[in-house]
C-alpha positions, 0 to 999 in steps of 0.5 A: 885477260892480259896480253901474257895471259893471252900469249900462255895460253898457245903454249900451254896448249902445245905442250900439252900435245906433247906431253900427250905424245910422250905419255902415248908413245911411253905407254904403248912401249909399256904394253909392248914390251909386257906383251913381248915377253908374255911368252917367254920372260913372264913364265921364266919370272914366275918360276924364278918367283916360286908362282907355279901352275898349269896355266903358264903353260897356256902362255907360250902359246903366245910364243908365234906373235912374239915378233910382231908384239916386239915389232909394235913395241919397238916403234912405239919405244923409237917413236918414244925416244925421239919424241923424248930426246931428240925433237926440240922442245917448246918453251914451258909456261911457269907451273904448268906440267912440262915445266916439272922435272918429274913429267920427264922422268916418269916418261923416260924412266917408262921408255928404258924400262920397255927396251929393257924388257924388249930386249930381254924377251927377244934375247931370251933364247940366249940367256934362259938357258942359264938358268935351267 
């Protein structure tokens, strides 16, 4: 093994980590955000899509843990976003899986989507009506 070799491979694990914690954190907007607007955003979606049926009814049922889902996925967006954005980030070994731009991407793209739908399952109080 050749002294780079040797010295990549400490890299390779480290971003590796990171990565993990941006997939993490991205995820868990995801999950959040689907299970913030389960209540609310979801039953309004399938009735602006034609999808009809006595079971949507069951879904505001969620409607109480509405805050507390919306709590979680916020942390895990915020964390995401630090994560993302704002925390310095290690130097990237030629060909490993941070060094391609789509690793980013794919990971912002996730984040913004979750505050999208957060903020539209939070908000909806004010901008459902409108579509009544």
């Amino acid at each position: 093994m050749s002294t780079t070799e040797a010295e990549a491979r400490p890299l390779r694990v480290e971003n590796h980590a990171e990565d993990r914690k941006q997939k993490l954190f991205a995820a868990g907007g995801v999950v959040g955000a689907i299970l913030a607007s389960t209540c609310c955003v979801v039953p309004l979606l399938f009735v602006i899509l034609g999808i009809s049926g006595a079971w949507i009814g069951n879904l505001a049922a969620l409607e109480p843990y509405k805050p507390y889902f919306a709590g979680v996925a916020l942390v895990f967006i915020g964390l995401g976003f630090r994560q993302v954005y704002f925390k310095a980030k290690p130097a990237c070994v030629e060909g490993s899986y941070c060094a391609k731009p789509q690793s980013a991407v794919i990971t912002k793209t996730a984040l913004w989507l979750s505050a999208v739908i957060v903020l539209l399952a939070l908000t909806i109080n004010w901008w459902a009506p409108l579509f009544y």
